[in-house]
Structure formats: C-alpha cells, structure tokens
KOLMINU-950150 format. One record per atom (N, C-alpha, C): residue number from 1; residue in one letter; chain; atom name; x, y, z. Coordinates in nm, 2 decimals, decimal comma. Each point is the difference from the previous one (the first is absolute). Layout:
// residues N
NUM_a_A_CA_X_Y_Z
...
// end
This chain:
// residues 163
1_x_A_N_1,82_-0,66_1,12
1_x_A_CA_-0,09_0,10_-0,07
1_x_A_C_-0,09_0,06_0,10
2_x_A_N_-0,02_0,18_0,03
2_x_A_CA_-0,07_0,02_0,07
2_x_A_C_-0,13_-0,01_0,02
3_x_A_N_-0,10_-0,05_0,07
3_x_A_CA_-0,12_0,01_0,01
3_x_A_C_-0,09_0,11_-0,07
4_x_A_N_0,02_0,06_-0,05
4_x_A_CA_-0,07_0,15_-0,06
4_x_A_C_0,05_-0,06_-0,17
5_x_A_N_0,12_-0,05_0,01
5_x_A_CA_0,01_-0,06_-0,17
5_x_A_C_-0,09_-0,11_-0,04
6_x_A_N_0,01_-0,10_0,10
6_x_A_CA_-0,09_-0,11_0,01
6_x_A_C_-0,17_0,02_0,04
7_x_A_N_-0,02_0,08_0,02
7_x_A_CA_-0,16_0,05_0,01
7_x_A_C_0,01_0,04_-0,16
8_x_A_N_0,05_0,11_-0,07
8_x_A_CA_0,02_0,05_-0,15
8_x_A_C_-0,02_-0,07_-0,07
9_x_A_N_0,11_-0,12_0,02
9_x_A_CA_-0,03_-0,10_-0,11
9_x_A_C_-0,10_-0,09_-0,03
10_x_A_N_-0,06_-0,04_0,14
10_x_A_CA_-0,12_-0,08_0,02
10_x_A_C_-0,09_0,10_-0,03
11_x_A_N_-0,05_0,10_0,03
11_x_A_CA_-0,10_0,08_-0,07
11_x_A_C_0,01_0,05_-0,16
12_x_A_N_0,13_0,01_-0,06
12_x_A_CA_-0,01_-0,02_-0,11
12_x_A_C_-0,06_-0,14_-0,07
13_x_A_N_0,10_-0,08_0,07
13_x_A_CA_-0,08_-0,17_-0,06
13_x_A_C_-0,10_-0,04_0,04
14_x_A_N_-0,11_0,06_0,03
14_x_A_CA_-0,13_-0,01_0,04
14_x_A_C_-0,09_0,05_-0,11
15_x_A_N_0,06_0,13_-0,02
15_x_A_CA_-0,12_0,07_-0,10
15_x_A_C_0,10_-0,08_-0,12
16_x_A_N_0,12_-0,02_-0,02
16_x_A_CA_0,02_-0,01_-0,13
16_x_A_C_-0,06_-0,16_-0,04
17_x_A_N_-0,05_-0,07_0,10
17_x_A_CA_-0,07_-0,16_-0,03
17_x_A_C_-0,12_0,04_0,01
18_x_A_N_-0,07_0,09_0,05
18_x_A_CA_-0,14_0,05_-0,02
18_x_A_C_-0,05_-0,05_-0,13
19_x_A_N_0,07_0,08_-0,13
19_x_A_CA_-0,05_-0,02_-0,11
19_x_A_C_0,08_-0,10_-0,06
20_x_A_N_0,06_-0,10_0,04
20_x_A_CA_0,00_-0,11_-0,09
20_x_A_C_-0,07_-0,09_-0,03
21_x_A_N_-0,05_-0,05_0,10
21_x_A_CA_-0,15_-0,08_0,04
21_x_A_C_0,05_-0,12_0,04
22_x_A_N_0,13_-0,03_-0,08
22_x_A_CA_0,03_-0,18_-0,01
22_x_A_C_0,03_-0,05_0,08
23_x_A_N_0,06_0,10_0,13
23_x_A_CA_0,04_-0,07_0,12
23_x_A_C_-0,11_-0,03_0,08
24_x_A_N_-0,13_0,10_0,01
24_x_A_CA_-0,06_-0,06_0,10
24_x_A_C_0,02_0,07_0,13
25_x_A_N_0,10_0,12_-0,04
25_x_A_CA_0,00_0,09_0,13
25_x_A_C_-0,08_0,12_0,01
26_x_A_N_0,04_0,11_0,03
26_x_A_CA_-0,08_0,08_0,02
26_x_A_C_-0,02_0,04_-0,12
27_x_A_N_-0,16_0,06_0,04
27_x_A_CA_-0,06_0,08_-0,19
27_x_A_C_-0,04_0,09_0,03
28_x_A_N_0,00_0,11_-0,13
28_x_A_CA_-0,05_0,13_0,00
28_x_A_C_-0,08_0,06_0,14
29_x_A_N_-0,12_-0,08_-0,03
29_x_A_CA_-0,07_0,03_0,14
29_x_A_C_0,05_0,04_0,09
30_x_A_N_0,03_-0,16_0,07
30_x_A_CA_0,09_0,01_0,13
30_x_A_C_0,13_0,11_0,01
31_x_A_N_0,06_0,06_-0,11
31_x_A_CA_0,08_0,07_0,03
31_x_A_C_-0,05_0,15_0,02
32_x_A_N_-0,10_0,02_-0,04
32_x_A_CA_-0,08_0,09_0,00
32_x_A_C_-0,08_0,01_0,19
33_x_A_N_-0,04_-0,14_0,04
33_x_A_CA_-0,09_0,01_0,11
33_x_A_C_0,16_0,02_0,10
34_x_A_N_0,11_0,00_-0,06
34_x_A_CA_0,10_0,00_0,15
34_x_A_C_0,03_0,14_0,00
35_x_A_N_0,02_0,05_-0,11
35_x_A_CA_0,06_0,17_-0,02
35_x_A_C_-0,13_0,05_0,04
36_x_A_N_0,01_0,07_0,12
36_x_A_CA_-0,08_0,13_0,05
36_x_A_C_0,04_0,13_-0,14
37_x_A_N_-0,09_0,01_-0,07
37_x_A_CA_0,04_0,10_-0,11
37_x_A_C_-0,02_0,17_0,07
38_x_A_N_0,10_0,03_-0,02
38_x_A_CA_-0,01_0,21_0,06
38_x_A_C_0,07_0,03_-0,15
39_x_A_N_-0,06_0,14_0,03
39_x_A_CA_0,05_0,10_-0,09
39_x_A_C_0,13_0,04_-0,01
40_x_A_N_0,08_-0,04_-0,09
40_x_A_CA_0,14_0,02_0,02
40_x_A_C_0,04_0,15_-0,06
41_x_A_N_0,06_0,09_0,08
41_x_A_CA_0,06_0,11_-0,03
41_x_A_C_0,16_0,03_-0,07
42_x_A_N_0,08_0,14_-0,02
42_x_A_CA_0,10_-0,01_-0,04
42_x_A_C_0,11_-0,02_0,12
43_x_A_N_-0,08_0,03_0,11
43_x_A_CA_0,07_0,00_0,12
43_x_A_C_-0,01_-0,16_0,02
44_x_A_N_-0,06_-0,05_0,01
44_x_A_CA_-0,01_-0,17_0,02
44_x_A_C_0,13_-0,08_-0,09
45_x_A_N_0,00_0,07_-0,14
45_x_A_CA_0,10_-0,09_-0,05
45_x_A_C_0,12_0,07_0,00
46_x_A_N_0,03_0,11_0,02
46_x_A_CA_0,13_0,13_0,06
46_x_A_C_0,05_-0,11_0,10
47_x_A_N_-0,11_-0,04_0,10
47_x_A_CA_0,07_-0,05_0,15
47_x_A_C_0,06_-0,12_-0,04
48_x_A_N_-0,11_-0,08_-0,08
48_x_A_CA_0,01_-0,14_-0,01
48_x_A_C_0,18_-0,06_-0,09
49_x_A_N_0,02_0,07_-0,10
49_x_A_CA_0,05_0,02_-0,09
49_x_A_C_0,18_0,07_0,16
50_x_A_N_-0,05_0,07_0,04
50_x_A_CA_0,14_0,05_0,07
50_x_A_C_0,01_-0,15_0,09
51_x_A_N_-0,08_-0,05_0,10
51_x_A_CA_0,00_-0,10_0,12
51_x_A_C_0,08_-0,11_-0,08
52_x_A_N_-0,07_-0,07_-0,13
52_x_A_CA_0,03_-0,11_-0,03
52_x_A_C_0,15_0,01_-0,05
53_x_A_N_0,07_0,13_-0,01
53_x_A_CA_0,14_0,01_-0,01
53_x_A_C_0,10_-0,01_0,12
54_x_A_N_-0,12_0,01_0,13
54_x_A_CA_0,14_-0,02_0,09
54_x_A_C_-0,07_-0,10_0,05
55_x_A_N_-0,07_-0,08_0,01
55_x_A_CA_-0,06_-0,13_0,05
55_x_A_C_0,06_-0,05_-0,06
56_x_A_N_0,05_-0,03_-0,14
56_x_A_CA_0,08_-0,09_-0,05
56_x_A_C_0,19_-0,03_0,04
57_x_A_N_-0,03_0,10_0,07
57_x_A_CA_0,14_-0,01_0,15
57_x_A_C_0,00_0,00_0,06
58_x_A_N_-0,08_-0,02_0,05
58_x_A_CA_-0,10_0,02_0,16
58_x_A_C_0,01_-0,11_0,07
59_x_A_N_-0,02_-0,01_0,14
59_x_A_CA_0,00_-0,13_0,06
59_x_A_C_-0,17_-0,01_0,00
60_x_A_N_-0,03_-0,09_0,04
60_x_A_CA_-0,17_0,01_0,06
60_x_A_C_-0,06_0,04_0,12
61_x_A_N_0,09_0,04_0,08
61_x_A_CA_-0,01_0,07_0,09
61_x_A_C_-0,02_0,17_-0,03
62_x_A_N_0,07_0,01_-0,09
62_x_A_CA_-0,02_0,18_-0,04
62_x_A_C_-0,12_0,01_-0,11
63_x_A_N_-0,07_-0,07_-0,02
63_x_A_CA_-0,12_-0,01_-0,11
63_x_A_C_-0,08_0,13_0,04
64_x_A_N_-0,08_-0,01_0,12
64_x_A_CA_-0,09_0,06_0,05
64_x_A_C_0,04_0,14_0,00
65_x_A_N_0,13_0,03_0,08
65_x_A_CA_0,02_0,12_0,01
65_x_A_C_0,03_0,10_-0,12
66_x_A_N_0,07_-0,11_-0,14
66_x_A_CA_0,03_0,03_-0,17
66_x_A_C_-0,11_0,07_-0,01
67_x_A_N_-0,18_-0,10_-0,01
67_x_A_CA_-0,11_0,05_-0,02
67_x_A_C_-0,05_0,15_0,05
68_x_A_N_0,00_0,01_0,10
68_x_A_CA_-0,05_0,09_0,07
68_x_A_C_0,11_0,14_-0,02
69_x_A_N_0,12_-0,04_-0,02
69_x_A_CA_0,15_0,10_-0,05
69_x_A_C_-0,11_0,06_-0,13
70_x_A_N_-0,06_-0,06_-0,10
70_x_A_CA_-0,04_0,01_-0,14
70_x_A_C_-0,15_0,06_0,04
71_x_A_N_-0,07_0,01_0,12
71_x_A_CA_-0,14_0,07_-0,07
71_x_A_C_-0,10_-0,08_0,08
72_x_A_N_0,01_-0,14_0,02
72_x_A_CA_-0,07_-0,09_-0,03
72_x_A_C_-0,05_-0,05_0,19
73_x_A_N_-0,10_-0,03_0,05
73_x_A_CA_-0,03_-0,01_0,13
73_x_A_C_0,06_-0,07_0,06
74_x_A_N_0,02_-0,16_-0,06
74_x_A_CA_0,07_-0,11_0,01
74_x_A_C_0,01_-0,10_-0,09
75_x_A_N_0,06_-0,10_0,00
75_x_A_CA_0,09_-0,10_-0,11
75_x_A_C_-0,17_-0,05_-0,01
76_x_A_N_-0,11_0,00_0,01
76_x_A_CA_-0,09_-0,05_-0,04
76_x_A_C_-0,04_0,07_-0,06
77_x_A_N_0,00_0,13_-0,03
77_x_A_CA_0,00_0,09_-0,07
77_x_A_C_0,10_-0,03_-0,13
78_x_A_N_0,09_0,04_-0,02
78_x_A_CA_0,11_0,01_-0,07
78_x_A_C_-0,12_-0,16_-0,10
79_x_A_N_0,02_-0,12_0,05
79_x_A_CA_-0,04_-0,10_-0,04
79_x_A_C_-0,12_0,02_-0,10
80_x_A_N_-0,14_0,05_0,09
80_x_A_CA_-0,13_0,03_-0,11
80_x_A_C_0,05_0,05_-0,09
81_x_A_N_0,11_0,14_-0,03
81_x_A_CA_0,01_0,06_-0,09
81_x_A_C_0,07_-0,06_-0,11
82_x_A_N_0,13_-0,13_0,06
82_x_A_CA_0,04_-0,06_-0,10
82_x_A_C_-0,10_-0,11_-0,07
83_x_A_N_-0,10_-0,01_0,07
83_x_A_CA_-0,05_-0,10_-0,03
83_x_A_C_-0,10_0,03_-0,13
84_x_A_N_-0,07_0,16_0,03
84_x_A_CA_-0,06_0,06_-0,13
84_x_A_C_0,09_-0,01_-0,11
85_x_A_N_0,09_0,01_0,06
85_x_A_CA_0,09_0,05_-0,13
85_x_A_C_0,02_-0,12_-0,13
86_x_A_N_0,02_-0,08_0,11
86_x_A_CA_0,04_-0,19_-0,09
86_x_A_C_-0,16_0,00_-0,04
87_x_A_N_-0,10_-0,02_0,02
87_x_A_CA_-0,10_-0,01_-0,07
87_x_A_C_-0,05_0,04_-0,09
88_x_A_N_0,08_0,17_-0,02
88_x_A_CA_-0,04_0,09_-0,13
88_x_A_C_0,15_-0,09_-0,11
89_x_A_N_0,11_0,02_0,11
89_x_A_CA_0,08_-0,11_-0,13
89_x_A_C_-0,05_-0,10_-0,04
90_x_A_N_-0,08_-0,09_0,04
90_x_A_CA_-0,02_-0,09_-0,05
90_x_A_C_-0,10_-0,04_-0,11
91_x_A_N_-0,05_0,10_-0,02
91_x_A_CA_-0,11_0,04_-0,11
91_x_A_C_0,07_0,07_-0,13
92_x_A_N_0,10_0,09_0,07
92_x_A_CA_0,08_0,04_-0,14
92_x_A_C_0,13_-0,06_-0,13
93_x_A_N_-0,03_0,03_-0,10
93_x_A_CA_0,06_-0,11_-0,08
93_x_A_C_0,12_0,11_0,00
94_x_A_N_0,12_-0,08_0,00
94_x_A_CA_0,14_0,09_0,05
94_x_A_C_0,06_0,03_-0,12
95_x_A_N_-0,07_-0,01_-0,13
95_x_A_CA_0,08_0,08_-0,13
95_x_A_C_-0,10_0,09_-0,02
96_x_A_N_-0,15_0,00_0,01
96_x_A_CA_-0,07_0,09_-0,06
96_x_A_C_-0,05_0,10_0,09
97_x_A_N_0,03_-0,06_0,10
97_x_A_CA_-0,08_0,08_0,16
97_x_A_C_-0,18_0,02_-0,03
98_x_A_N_-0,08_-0,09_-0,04
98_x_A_CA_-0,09_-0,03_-0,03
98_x_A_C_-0,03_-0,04_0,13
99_x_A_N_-0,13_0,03_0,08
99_x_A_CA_-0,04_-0,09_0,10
99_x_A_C_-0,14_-0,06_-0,03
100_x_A_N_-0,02_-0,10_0,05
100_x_A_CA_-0,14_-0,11_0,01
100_x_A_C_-0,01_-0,02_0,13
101_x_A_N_-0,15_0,02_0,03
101_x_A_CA_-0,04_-0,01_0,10
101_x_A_C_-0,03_-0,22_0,04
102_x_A_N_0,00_-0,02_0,13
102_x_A_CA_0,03_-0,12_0,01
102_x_A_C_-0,11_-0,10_-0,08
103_x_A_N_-0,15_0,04_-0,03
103_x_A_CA_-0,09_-0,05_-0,06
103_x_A_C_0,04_-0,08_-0,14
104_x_A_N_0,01_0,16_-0,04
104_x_A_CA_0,13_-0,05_-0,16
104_x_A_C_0,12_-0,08_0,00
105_x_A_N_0,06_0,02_0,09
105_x_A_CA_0,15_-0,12_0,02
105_x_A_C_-0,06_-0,13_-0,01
106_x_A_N_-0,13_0,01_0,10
106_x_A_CA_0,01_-0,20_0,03
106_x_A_C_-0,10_0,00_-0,16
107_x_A_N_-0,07_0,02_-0,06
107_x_A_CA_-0,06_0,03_-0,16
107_x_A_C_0,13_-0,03_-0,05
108_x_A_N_0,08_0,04_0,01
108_x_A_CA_0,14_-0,02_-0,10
108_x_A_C_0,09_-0,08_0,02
109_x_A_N_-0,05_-0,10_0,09
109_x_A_CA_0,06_-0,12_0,04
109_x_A_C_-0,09_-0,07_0,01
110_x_A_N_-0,13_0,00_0,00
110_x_A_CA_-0,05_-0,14_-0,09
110_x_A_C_-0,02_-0,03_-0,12
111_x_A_N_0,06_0,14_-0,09
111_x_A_CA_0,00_-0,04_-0,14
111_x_A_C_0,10_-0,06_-0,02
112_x_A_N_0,13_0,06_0,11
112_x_A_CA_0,11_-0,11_0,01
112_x_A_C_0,03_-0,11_0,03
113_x_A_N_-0,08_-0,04_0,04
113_x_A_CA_-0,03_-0,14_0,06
113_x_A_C_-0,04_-0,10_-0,09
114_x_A_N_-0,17_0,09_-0,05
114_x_A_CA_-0,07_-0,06_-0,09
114_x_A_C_0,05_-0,03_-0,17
115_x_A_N_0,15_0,06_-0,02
115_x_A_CA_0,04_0,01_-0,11
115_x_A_C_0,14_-0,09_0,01
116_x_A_N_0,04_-0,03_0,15
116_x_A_CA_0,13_-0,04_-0,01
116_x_A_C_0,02_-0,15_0,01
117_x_A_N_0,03_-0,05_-0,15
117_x_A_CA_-0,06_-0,17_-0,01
117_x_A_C_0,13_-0,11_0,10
118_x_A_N_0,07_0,09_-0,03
118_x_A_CA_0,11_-0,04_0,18
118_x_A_C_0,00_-0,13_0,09
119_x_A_N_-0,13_0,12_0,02
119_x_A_CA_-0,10_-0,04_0,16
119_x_A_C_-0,09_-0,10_0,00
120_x_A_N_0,08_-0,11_0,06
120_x_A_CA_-0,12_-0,16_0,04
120_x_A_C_-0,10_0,06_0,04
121_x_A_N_-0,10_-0,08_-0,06
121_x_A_CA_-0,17_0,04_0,01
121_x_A_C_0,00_0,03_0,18
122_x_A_N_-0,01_-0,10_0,09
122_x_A_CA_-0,03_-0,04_0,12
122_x_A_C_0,09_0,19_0,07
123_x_A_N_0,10_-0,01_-0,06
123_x_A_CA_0,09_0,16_0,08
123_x_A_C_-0,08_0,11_-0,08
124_x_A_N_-0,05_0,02_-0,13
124_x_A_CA_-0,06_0,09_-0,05
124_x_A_C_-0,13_0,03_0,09
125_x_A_N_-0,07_-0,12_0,03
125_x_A_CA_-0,13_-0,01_0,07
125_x_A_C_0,01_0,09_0,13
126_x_A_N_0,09_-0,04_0,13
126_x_A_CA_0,01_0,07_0,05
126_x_A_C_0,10_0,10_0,03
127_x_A_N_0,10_0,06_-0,14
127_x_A_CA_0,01_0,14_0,00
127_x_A_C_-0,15_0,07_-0,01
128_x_A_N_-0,07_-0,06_-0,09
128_x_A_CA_-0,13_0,12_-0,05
128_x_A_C_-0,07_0,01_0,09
129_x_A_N_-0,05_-0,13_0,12
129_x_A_CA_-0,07_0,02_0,10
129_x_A_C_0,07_0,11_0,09
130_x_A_N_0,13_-0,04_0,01
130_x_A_CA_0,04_0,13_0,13
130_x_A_C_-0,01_0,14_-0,10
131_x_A_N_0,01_-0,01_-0,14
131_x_A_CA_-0,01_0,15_-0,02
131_x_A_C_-0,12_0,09_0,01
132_x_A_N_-0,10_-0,07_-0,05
132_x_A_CA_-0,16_0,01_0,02
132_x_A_C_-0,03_0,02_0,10
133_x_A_N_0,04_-0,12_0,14
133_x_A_CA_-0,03_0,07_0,13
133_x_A_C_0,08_0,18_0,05
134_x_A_N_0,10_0,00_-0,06
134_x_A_CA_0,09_0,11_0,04
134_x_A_C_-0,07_0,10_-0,10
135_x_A_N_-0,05_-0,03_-0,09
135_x_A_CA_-0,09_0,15_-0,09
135_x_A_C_-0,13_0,03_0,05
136_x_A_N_-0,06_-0,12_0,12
136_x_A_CA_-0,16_0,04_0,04
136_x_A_C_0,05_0,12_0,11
137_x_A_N_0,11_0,01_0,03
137_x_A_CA_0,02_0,09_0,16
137_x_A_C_0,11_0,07_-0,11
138_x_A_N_0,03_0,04_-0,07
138_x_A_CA_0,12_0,11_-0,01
138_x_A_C_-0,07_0,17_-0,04
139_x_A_N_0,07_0,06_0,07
139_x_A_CA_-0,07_0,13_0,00
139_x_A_C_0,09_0,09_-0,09
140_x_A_N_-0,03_0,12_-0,05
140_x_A_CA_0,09_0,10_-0,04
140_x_A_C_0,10_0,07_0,08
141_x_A_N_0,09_0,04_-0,02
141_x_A_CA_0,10_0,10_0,11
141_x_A_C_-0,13_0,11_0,07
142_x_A_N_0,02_0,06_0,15
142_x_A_CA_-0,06_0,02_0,01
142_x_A_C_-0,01_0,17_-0,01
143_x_A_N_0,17_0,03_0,02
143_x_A_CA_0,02_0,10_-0,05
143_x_A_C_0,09_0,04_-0,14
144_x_A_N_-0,10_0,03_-0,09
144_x_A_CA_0,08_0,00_-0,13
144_x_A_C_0,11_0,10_-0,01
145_x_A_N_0,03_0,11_0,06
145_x_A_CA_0,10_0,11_0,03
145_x_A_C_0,10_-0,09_0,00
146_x_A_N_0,01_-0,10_0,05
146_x_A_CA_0,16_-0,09_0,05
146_x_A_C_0,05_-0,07_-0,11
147_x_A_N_-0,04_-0,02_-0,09
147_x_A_CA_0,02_-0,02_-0,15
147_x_A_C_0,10_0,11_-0,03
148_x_A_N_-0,06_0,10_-0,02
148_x_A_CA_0,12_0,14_-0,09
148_x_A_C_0,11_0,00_0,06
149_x_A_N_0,00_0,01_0,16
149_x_A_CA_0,10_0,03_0,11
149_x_A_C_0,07_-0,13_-0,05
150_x_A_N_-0,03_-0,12_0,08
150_x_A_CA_0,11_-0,07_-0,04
150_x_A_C_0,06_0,01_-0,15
151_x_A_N_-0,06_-0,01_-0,08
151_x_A_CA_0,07_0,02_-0,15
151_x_A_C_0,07_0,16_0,02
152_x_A_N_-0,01_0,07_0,06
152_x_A_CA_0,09_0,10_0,00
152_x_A_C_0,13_0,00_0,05
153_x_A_N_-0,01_-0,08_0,11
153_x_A_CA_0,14_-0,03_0,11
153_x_A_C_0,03_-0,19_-0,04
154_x_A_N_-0,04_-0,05_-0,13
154_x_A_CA_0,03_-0,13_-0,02
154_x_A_C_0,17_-0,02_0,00
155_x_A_N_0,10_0,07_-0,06
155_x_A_CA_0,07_-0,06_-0,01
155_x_A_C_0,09_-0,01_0,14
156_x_A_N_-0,03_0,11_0,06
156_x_A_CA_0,05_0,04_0,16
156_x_A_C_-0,02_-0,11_0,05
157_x_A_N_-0,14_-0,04_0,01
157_x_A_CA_-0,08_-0,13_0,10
157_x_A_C_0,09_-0,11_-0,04
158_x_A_N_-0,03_-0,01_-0,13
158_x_A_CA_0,10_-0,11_-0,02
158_x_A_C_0,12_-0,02_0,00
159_x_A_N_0,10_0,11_-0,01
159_x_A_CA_0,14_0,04_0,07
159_x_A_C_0,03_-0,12_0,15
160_x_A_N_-0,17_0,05_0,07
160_x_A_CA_0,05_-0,02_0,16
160_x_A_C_-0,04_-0,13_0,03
161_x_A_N_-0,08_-0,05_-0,09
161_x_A_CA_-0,08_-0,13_0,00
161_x_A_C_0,11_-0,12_-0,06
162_x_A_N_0,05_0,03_-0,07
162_x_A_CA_0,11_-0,12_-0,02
162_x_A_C_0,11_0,02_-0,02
163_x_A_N_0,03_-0,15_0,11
163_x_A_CA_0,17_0,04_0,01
163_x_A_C_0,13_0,04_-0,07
// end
C-alpha cells in the first residue's frame, strides 16, 4: 500500500475516532488543534480532487511532483487542504448534508453516552470525562465558506476518498 494511501487512511481514522469518544483517541479538539484551518477554494478542491486520482497510482516518489502538477506548492500543501476537507466531512451528516459544528457533535455524544444504558458506569464515566474535556477546547470551523464548497464537490471528494 503506498504511503500517500496510508497517510489517507490514518488521517481519515483519526478524525473519524475524534467523535467517538470511546476509544480514548483523538477528540474533536485535538483534531481541530492539528488541522492548520485555510480557506478552501474551488481551485483547492479542482486540484485536490484531480492529484488524489493519480496518487492513487502513483508511487510515493511521484507524490510531490502529482501536487505541485495540480496547483498546489508542495505535498504539504496538497495535505492542509485535504486535511480541511476531512474536518468539514466530518461534521456533515452524509444523507442530509446537514453540518454541525464540533461543539454540537461532542453535545450529541454525551446525550449519547448519557442515554446509552449499554455503557458500564466506570466506561460511561470516562467517555463523559474525555468528552467534556474535548467540549472545554472545541472551537467552531474557522472558515464557514468550506462547509458549502465541500458539500458542493461531496460526491467527487468522496469518489477519490474511497477506495
């Protein structure tokens, strides 16, 4: 599996355990304090949306030059932008295209928590403790424009996003 897949998937599985709480991995916050947030353009997801088609045949040696082929300064480039991107997905609910900002998600997982009789007391305790700590630091997106964009180019992104 090339390195550019395996960066993908681990960034996907990062924000997608963000909001679960139960693992105890990363949370909203923290997914938030690692994404440098920029303003995503049509040209950002034009490029992003073309690279991630031929990186997906790519060696990892041609990463850099893919990026930079698409617009983009360098593969750390290319990166922040996918990285905005996964964080506006991960707020949106994928039948309604409804987004919630992260404040609201972790709110909607301790009602989930708090309502799901499931959950041994001692693992409820500290789901709610890490969610509470992860709602004292969670901020809003910081550019709300990347909301419409991505919902505009969603099914494209997701075309290129899974295999």
């Amino acid at each position: 599996m090339p390195m550019r897949e395996i960066f993908r998937l681990a960034t996907t599985a990062a924000l997608a355990l963000a909001f679960i709480g139960a693992s105890g991995a990363l949370r909203p916050a923290d997914a938030q304090m690692i994404t440098k947030q920029i303003q995503l353009t049509e040209k950002h997801l034009e490029g992003f949306i073309a690279a991630q088609k031929q990186m997906a045949e790519a060696k990892e040696s041609e990463f850099e030059s893919i990026a930079k082929a698409h617009g983009f300064a360098s593969l750390a480039d290319l990166d922040t932008v996918e990285a905005n991107i996964l964080l506006v997905l991960d707020g949106l609910d994928p039948d309604t295209k409804a987004y919630a900002e992260p404040p609201v998600q972790i709110k909607r997982q301790i009602e989930e928590v708090n309502s799901d009789k499931s959950i041994a007391e001692p693992e409820r305790k500290q789901q709610l403790e890490q969610l509470n700590e992860a709602l004292k630091t969670a901020r809003p997106l910081q550019f709300p424009g990347n909301v419409e964009l991505v919902k505009r180019y969603y099914d494209r992104i997701m075309a290129v996003l899974q295999p």
